[in-house]
C-alpha positions in Angstrom: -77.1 -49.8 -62.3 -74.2 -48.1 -61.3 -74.5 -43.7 -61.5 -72.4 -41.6 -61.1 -71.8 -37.9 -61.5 -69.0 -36.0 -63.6 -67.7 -32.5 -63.1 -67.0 -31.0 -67.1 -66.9 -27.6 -68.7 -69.1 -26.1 -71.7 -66.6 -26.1 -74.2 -68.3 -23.7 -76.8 -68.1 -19.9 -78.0 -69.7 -18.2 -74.9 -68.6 -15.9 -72.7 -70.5 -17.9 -69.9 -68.1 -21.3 -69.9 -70.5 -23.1 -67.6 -69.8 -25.5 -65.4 -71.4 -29.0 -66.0 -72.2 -31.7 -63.8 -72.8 -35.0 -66.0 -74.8 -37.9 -64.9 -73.2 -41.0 -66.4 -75.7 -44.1 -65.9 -73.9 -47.6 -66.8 -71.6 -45.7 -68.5 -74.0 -43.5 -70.3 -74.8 -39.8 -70.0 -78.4 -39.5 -69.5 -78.4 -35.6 -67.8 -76.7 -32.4 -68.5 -77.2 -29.4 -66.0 -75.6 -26.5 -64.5 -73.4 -26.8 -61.3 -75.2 -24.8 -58.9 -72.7 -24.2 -57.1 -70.9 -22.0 -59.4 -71.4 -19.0 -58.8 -71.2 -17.7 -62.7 -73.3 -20.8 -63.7 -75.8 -20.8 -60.8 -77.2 -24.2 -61.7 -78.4 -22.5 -65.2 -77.6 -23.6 -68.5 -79.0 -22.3 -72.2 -81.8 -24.3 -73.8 -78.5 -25.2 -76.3 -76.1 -27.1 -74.0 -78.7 -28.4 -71.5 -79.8 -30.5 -74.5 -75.7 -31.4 -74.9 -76.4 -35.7 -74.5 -78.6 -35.1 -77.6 -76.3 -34.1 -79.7 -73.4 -36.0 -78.1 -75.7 -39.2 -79.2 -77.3 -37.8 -82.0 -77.6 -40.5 -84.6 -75.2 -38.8 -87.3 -72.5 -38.7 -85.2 -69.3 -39.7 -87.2 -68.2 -42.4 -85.9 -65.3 -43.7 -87.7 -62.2 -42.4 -90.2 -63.9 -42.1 -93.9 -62.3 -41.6 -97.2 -64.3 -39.5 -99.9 -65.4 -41.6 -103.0 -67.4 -38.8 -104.8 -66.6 -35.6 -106.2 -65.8 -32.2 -103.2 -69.1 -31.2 -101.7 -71.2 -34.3 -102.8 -70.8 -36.0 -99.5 -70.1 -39.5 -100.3 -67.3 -41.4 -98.6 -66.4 -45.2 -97.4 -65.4 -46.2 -94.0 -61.3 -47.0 -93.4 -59.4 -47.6 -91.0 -57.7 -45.1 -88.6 -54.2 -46.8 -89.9 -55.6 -46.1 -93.7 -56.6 -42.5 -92.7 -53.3 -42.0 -90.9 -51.0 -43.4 -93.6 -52.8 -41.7 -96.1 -52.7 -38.3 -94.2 -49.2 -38.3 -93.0 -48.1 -39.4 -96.7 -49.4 -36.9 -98.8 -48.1 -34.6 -96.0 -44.8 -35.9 -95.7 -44.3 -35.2 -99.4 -45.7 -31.8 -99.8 -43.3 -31.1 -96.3 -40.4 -31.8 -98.1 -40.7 -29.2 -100.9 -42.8 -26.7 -99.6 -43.9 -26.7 -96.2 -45.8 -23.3 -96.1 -47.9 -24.9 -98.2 -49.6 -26.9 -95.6 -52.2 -25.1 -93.7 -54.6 -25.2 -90.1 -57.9 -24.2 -90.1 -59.2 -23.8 -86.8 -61.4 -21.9 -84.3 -63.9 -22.1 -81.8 -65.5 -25.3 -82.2 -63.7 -26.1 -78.8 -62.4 -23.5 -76.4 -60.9 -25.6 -74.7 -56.7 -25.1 -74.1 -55.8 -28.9 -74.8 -58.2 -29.9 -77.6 -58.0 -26.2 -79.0 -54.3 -25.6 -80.0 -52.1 -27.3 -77.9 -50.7 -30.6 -79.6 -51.9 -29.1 -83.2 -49.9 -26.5 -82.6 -47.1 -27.9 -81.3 -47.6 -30.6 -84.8 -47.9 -27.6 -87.2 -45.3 -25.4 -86.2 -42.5 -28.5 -85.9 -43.6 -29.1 -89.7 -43.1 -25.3 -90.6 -46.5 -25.1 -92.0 -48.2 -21.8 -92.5 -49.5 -19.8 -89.8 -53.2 -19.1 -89.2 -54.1 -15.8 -88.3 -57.4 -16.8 -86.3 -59.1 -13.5 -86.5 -62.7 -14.4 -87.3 -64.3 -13.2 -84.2 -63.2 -10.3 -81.9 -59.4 -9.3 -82.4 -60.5 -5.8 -84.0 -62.2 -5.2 -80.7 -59.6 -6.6 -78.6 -57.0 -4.6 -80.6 -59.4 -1.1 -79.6 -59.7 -2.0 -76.3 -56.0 -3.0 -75.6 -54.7 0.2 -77.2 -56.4 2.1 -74.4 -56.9 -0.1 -71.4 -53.8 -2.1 -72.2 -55.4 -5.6 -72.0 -58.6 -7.5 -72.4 -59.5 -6.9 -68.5 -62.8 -5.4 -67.2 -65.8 -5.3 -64.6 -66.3 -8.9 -63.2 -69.5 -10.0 -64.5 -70.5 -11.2 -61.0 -70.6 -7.1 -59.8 -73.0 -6.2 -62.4 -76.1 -6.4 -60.5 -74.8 -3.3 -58.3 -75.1 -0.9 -61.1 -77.3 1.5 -61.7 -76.8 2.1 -64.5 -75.9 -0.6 -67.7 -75.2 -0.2 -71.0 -75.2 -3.1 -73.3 -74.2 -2.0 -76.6 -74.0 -4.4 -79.8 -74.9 -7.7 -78.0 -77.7 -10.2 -77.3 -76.8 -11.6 -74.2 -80.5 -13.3 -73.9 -79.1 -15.3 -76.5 -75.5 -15.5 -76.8 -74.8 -14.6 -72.6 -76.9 -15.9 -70.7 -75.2 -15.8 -67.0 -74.7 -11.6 -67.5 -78.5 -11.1 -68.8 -79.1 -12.5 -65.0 -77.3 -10.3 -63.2 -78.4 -7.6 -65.4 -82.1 -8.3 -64.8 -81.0 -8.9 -60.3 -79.8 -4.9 -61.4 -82.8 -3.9 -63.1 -84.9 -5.5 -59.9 -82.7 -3.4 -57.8 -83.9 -0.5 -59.7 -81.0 -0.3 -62.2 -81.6 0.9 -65.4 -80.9 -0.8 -68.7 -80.1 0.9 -71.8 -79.4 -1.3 -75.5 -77.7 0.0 -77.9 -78.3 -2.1 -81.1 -79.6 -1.3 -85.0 -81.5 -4.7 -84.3 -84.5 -4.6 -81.9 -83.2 -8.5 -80.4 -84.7 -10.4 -77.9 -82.7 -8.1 -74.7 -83.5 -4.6 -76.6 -86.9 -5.6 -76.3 -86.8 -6.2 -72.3 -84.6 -3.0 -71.6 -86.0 0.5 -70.9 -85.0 2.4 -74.1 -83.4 0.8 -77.1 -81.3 3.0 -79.0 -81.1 1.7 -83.2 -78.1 3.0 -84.7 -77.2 2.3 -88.1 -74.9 -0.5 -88.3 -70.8 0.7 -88.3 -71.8 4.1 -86.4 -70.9 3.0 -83.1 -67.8 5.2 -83.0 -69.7 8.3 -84.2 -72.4 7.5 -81.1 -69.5 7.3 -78.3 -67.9 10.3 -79.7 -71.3 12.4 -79.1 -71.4 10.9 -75.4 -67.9 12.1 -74.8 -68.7 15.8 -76.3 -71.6 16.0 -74.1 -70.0 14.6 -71.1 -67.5 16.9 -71.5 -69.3 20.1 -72.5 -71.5 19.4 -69.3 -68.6 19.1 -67.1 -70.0 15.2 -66.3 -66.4 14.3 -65.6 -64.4 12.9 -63.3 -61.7 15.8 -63.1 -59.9 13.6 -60.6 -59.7 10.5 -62.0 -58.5 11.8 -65.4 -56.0 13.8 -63.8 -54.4 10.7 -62.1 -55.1 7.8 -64.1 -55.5 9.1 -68.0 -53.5 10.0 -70.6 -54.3 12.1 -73.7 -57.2 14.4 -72.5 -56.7 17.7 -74.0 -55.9 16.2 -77.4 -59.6 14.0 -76.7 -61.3 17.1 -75.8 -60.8 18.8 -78.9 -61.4 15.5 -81.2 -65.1 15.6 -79.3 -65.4 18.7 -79.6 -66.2 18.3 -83.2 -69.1 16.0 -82.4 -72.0 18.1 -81.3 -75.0 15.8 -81.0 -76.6 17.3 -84.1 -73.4 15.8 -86.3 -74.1 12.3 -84.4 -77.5 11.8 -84.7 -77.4 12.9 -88.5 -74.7 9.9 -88.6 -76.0 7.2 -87.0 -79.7 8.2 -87.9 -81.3 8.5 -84.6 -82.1 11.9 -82.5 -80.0 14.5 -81.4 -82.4 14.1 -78.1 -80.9 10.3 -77.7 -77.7 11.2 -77.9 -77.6 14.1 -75.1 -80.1 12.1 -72.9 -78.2 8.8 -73.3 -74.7 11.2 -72.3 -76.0 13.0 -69.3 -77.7 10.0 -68.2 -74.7 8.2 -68.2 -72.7 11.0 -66.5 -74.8 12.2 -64.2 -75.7 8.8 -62.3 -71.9 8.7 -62.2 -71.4 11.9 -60.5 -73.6 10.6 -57.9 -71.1 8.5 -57.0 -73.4 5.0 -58.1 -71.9 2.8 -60.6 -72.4 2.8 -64.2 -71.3 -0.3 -66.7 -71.0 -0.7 -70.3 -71.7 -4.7 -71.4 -70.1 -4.2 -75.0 -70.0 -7.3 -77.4 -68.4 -8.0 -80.4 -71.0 -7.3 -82.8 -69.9 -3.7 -82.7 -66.6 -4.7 -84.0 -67.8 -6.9 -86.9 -67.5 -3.4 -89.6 -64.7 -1.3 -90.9 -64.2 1.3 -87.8 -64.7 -2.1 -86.2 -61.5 -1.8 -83.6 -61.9 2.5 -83.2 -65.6 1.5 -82.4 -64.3 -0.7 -79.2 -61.7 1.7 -78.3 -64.0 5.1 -78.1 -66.6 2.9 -76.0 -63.8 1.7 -74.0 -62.7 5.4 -73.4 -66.3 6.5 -71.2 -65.4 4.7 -68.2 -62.4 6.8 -67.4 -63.9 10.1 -68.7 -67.1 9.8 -65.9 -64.8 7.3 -63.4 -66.8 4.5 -63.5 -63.3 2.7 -62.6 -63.7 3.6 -58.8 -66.3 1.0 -58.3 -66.3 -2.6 -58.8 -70.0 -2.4 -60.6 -68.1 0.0 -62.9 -66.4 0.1 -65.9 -66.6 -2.1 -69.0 -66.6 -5.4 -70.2 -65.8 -6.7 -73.5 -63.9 -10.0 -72.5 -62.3 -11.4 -69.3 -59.8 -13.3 -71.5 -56.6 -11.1 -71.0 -56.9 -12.1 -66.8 -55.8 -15.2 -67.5 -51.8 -16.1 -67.2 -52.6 -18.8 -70.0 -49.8 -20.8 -70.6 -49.2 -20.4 -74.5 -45.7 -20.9 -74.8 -46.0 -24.5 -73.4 -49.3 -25.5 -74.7 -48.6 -24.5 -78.2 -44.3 -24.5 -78.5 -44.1 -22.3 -80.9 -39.6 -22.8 -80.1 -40.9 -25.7 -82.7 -40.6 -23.3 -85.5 -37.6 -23.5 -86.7 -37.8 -20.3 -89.6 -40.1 -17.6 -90.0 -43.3 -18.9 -92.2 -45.9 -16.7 -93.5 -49.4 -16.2 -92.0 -52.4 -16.9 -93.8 -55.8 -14.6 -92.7 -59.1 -17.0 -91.9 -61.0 -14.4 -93.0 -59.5 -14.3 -96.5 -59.6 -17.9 -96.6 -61.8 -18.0 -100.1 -59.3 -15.3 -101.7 -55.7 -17.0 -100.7 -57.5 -20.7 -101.5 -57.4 -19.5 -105.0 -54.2 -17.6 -104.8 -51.0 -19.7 -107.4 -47.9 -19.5 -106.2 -46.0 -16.0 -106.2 -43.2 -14.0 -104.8 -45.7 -11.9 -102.9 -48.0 -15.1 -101.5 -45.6 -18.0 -101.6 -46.6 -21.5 -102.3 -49.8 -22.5 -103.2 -51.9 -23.9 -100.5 -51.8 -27.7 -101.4 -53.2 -29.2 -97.8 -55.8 -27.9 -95.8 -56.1 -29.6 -92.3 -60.0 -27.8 -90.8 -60.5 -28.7 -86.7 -63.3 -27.1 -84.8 -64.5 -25.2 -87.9 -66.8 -24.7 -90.3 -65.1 -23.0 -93.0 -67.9 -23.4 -95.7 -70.4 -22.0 -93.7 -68.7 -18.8 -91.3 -66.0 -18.1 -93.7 -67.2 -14.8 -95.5 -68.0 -14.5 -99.6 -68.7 -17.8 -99.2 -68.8 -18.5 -103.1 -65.2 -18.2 -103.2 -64.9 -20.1 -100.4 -66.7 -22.9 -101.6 -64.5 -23.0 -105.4 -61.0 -23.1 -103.1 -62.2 -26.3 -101.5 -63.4 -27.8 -104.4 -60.0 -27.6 -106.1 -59.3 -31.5 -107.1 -55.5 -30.6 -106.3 -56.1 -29.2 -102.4 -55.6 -32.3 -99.9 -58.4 -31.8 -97.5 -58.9 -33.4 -93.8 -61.7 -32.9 -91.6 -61.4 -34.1 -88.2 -65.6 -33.1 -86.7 -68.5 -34.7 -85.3 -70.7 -34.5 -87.9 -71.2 -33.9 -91.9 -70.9 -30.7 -91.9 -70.8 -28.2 -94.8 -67.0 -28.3 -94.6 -66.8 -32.2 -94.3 -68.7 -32.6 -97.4 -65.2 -31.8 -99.2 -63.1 -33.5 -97.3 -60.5 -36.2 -98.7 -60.4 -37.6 -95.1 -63.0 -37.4 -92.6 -62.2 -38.4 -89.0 -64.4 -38.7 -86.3 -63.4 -36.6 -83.2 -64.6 -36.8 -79.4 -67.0 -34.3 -78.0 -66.5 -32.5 -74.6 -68.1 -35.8 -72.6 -65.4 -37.7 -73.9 -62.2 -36.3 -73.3 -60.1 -34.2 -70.4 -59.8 -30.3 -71.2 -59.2 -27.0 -69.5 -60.6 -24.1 -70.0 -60.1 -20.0 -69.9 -63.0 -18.2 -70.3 -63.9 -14.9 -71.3 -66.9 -13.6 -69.4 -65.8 -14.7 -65.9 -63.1 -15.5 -63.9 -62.7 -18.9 -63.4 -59.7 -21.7 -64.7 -62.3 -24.7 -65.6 -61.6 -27.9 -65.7 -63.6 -31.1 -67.9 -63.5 -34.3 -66.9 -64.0 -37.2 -69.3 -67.6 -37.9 -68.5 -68.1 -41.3 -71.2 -65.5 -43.0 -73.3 -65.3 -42.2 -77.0 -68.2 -43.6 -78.9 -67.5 -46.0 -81.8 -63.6 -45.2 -83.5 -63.9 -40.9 -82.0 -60.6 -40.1 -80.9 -60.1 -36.2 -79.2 -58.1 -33.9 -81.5 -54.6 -34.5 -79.3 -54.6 -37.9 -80.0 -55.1 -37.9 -83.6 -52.1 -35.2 -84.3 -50.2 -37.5 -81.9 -50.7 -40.3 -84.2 -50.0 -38.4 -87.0 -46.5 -36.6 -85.6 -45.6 -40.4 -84.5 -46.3 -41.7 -87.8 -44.1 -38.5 -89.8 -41.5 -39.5 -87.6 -41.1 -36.1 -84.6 -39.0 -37.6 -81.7 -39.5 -34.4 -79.4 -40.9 -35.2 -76.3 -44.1 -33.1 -76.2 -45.1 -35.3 -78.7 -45.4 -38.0 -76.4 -47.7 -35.7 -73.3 -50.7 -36.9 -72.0 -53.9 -34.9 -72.3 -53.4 -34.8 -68.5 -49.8 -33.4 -68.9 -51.1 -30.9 -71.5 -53.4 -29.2 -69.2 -51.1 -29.8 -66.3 -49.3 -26.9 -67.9 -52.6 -24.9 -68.9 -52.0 -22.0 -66.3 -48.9 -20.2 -65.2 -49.0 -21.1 -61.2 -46.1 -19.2 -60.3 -48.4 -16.1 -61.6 -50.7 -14.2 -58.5 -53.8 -13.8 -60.4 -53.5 -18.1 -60.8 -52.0 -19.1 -57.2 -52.2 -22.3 -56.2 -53.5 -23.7 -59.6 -52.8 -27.6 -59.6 -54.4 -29.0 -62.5 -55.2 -32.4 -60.2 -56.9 -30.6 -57.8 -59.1 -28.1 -60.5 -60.3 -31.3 -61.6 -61.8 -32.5 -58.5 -63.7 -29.2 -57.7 -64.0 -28.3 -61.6 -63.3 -24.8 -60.7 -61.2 -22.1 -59.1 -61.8 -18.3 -59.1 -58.3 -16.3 -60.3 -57.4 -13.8 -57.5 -58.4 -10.8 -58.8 -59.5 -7.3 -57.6 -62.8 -6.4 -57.4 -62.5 -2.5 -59.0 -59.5 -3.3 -61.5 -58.5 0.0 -61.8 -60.1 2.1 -59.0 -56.5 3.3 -58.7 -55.6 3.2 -62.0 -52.5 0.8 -62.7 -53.7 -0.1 -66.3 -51.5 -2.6 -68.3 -50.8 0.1 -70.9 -47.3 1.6 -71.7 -48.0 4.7 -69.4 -49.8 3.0 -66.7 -53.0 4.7 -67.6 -55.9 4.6 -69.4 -54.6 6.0 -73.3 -56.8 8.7 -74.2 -53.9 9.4 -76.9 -51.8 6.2 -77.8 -48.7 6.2 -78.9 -48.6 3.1 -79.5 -51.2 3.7 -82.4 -49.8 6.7 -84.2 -46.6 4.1 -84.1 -49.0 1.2 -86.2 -50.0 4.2 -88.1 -53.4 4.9 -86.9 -55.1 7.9 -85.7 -53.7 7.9 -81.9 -57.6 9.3 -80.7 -60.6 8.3 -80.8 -62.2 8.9 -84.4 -65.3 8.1 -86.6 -64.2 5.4 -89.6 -67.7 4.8 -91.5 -68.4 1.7 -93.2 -66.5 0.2 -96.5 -70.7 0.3 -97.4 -72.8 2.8 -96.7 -74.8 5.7 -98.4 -71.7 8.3 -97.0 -68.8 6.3 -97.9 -70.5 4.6 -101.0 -73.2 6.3 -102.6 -72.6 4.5 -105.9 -73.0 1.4 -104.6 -75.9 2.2 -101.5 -77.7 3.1 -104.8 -77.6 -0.5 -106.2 -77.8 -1.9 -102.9 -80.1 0.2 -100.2 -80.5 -2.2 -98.0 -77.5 -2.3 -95.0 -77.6 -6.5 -93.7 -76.6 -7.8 -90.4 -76.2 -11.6 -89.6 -76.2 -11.9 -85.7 -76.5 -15.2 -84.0 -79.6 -17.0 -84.1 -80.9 -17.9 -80.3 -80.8 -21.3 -80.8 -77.4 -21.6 -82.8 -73.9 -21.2 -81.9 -72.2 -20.1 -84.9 -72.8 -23.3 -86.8 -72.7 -25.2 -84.4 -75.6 -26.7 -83.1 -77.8 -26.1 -86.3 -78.2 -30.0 -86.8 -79.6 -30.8 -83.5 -83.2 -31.8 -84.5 -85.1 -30.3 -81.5 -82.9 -26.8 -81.5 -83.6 -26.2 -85.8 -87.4 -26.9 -85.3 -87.2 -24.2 -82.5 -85.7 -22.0 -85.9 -87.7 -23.3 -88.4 -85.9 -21.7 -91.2 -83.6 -19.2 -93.0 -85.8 -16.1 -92.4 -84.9 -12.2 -93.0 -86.6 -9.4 -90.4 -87.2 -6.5 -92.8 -89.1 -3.3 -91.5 -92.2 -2.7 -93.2 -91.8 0.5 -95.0 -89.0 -1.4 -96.8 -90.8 -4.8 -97.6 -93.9 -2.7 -99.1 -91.3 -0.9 -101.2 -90.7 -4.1 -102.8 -94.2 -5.8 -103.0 -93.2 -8.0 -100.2 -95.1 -9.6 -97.8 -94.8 -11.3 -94.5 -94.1 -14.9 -95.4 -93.0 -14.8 -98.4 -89.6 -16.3 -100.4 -87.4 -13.5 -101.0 -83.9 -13.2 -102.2 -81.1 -11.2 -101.0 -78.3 -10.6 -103.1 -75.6 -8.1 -104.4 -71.8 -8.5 -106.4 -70.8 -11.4 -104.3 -73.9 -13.5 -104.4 -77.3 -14.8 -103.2 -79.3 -16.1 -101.2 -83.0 -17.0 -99.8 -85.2 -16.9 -96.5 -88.3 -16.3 -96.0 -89.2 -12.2 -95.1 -90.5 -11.2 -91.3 -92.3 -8.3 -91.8 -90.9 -6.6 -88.8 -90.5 -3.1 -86.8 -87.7 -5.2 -84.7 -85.2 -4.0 -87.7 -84.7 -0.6 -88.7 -85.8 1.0 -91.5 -82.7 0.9 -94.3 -81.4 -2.6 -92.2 -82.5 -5.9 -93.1 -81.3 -9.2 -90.3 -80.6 -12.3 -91.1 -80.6 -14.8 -88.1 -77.4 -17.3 -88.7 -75.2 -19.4 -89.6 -77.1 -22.3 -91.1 -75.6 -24.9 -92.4 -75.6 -24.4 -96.1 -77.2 -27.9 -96.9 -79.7 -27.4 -94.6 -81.3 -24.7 -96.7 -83.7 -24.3 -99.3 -81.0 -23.1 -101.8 -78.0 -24.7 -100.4 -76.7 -21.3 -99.2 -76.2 -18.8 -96.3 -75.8 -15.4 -95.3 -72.4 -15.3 -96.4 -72.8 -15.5 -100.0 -73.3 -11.9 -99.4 -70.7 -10.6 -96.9 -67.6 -9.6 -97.4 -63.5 -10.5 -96.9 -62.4 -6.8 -96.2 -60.7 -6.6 -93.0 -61.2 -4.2 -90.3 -59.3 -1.0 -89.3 -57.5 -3.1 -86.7 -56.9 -6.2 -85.9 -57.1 -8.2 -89.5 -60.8 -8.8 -88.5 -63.7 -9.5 -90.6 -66.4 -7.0 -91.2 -69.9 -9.3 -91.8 -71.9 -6.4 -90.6 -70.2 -4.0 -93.4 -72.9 -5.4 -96.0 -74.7 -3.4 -98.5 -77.9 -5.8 -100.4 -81.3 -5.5 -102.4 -83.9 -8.0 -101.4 -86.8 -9.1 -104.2 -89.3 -11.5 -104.0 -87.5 -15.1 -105.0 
């Protein structure tokens, strides 16, 4: 028997991109497990990826090109060739090219993070077609708008410094669950006598395990930050200093907070006055002591309507107290904006040869149904979904579900398994997972360039994404060279070397340690130097009253609540989140056998003053429904939501459920006040026994 060990990357939607070391057997992966040499990794992997061989074997893997043979969303196809699937699919393309090539459309997300299989040569395929543009906005760009309006770019605390606070903050996140890697350093902080504060309408798995848990009604984030700053600043626990030399704006933020006393906030986001000053001085005055404070923030703060404002007041604390001057201090939303990530390269976006319009993923069951006008442009007539699950994370998922059943939409699939989105497919190909094929890898929760190694070769007909738009731009006839790259050559170009934060990077010898640490410095901005237009940290932006929003920190409620709806909160009482369940990763994951038993079910956590409103007990079937639709899921009768919210762990697959649905039937497609983003946690609902 001959073994031998691979060094490979996580590829999913996780802050913690671990680094893998693969035991291949005779040409078999039998073991997954942490490098522990890694310093983010630390030998430690979630109970989701250390079970990766399962799925990478599971016994539904698609394993070769199919062609549908039943009507969208039955399921039923016939195996082809990959010459049949490639003929086919660069046809009905080639046609719809010539007359109207806005028409075509990617659908992609996270299903790989990786910089080669994500969207390098399907990029570089869609733009030198013309097609439509997709604005990929389904996870964090409110937030990252927010934060880069007043920090100037998604760069924070290194998550390897947070066990020398004293003080952290992790506000609407899970990291138990969905960050594994900071949760550890958090806990090394809270040994070293650290304290841990969540703030979180949801009382989640790292609530539970932190000192005080503070339960905010969803969407009042930026009410909550606004009260900190008034009290911060009314107590004198600022850094007079550091906002002298390294902010901008802070008269003009001084009167905006002054109109949040803590009475106003805690009336808003319906917890105590008492929380609000005590979470403020608490916060301020371990700062003043000169010990560092951090703020963990996560992106289900920016999943609402004040979604983007909610990041940017958060983001705002650091500099008011100077949590900057330490390298335990400070915030982190994502590490991604440290990278010098080679886009221009990887994706060639010099392909695109005119201006083409840019289609929302969030709106995805609205524009699906949209006919051709002046204001849209051509109907969508091709749909081509890669690492996606449209039919199941796609919000008002009704709609959703009628655009890809339209008999006249050309559908291809390229996935690992039947999903909820493969089940309309007109083509289904079988693509590699991250054992069988070379990628590279940005993160954003550390700072590391990763590399993955091909671990096994494809099994059965799986080809990795690159090579199936290769064969498809060879068969439609593009002669440009990058056409023609290796995967190899692809990630060659991954990182900008001549860039300091990326010295040295040589993509030949990233593979061979798996890893290399970017050359960054330890506190940021201790000295200020932010990447914003003034060189400091925007109290006021400019640059905001210039996109036409309010240039400070404000409160934006919810589209759906009782103060910005009371018409509607009447019908529907009941506010919904849908955070990640533990042992999911958006969809993905959700079929593995071992991880769904670990769930069970669809279930809903309601408190129990409003399930014995409703003559509802623990156990039971209840619906949950409003003007966009329904589902079911069995009610937990429990304290862990707030009174008012109701939490339903996600995204199941859709066919996987007792009703065929999901929590999405219910949310909705508005976008945020920033950054085109969705807002699943804006939901108003009523719940009844089913």
């Amino acid at each position: 028997m001959t073994t031998t060990q691979v060094r490979a990357t996580c590829p999913h939607d996780c802050p913690d991109t671990c680094a893998l070391l693969i035991t291949v057997e005779d040409g078999v992966a039998t073991e997954v497990k942490g490098d522990p040499d890694h310093p983010t990794t630390a030998g430690v992997l979630c109970t989701k990826v250390s079970r990766y061989a399962e799925r990478t074997y599971h016994a539904e893997r698609l394993l070769h090109p199919m062609r549908r043979v039943g009507n969208k969303g039955e399921g039923k196809f016939e195996r082809i060739s990959w010459d049949e699937a490639i003929d086919t699919i660069a046809s009905r393309l080639t046609e719809i090219a010539a007359r109207a090539p806005q028409a075509i459309l990617p659908y992609s997300y996270a299903g790989t993070m990786g910089l080669v299989q994500g969207e390098s040569m399907s990029a570089r395929f869609f733009h030198h077609i013309g097609a439509s543009l997709l604005d990929r906005t389904i996870c964090a760009t409110a937030g990252f708008t927010g934060y880069k309006y007043t920090i100037g770019a998604t760069i924070g605390t290194d998550v390897e410094q947070f066990q020398d606070a004293k003080l952290i903050i992790i506000w609407g996140g899970n990291p138990i669950a969905s960050n594994l890697h900071f949760w550890m350093r958090a806990q090394e902080a809270k040994r070293k006598g650290a304290r841990l504060i969540a703030i979180d309408p949801y009382r989640s798995l790292t609530a539970e395990k932190c000192h005080q848990h503070i339960a905010l009604l969803p969407g009042t984030d930026t009410a909550l930050a606004l009260g900190l700053m008034h009290v911060l600043i009314r107590d004198k626990l600022i850094d007079d200093d550091y906002i002298a030399r390294y902010t901008l704006g802070y008269e003009q933020l001084k009167e905006r907070a002054a109109e949040w006393p803590p009475e106003r906030v805690a009336e808003t986001c319906g917890i105590s006055a008492e929380e609000v000053d005590n979470l403020a001085r608490e916060y301020g005055e371990t700062a003043r002591r000169g010990e560092p404070v951090a703020i963990r923030t996560n992106y289900g703060v920016q999943r609402v309507r004040g979604g983007g404002m909610a990041v940017r007041n958060i983001t705002c604390l650091p500099a008011l107290v100077g949590a900057w001057r330490h390298a335990a201090g400070g915030v982190q939303l994502s590490s991604s904006g440290s990278f010098p990530t080679n886009k221009q390269k990887l994706q060639r976006p010099d392909l695109l040869k005119q201006p083409v319009r840019t289609i929302n993923m969030t709106t995805i069951g609205d524009d699906l149904l949209r006919d051709t006008s002046a204001g849209f442009g051509p109907k969508i007539e091709a749909v081509i979904v890669y690492n996606a699950n449209p039919l199941a994370i796609a919000p008002d998922s009704g709609k959703v579900m009628r655009g890809f059943a339209r008999d006249d939409l050309f559908t291809v699939v390229l996935e690992h398994f039947q999903t909820d989105s493969a089940d309309y497919a007109d083509i289904l190909l079988p693509a590699t997972t991250q054992l069988e094929h070379v990628d590279a890898h940005s993160t954003y929760g550390h700072l590391y360039m990763m590399a993955n190694n091909a671990a096994i070769a494809p099994l059965g007909e799986a080809k990795p994404n690159t090579e199936i738009f290769r064969l498809l731009a060879a068969r439609m006839g593009f002669d440009d060279p990058c056409f023609q790259e290796t995967d190899d050559q692809i990630a060659a170009q991954s990182f900008d070397a001549s860039h300091p934060r990326a010295i040295h990077f040589d993509w030949e010898s990233l593979k061979r340690k798996g890893w290399q640490k970017l050359a960054m410095p330890a506190a940021p901005f201790a000295e200020g130097g932010f990447p914003t237009p003034s060189g400091k940290c925007e109290f006021y932006s400019a640059s905001m009253l210039a996109d036409g929003l309010d240039p400070l920190p404000a409160h934006i409620p919810p589209y759906e609540s009782v103060a910005s709806n009371p018409a509607l909160a009447a019908k529907y009482p009941l506010a919904m989140i849908s955070p990640p369940a533990r042992n999911f990763l958006n969809s993905t994951f959700v079929n593995v056998t071992s991880l769904r038993a670990t769930e069970g079910e669809p279930r809903l956590d309601i408190h129990p003053d409003d399930s014995a409103a409703r003559g509802i007990e623990h156990g039971q079937m209840v619906r949950i429904f409003n003007d966009r639709g329904s589902f079911v899921a069995k009610a937990r009768v429990t304290p862990k939501a707030r009174a008012g919210l109701v939490v339903g762990l996600s995204v199941w697959w859709k066919k996987l459920a007792s009703d065929g649905k999901n929590a999405n039937e219910v949310t909705s497609q508005r976008l945020t006040d920033m950054g085109r983003a969705p807002t699943f946690y804006d939901t108003l609902v009523q719940v009844e026994k089913a």
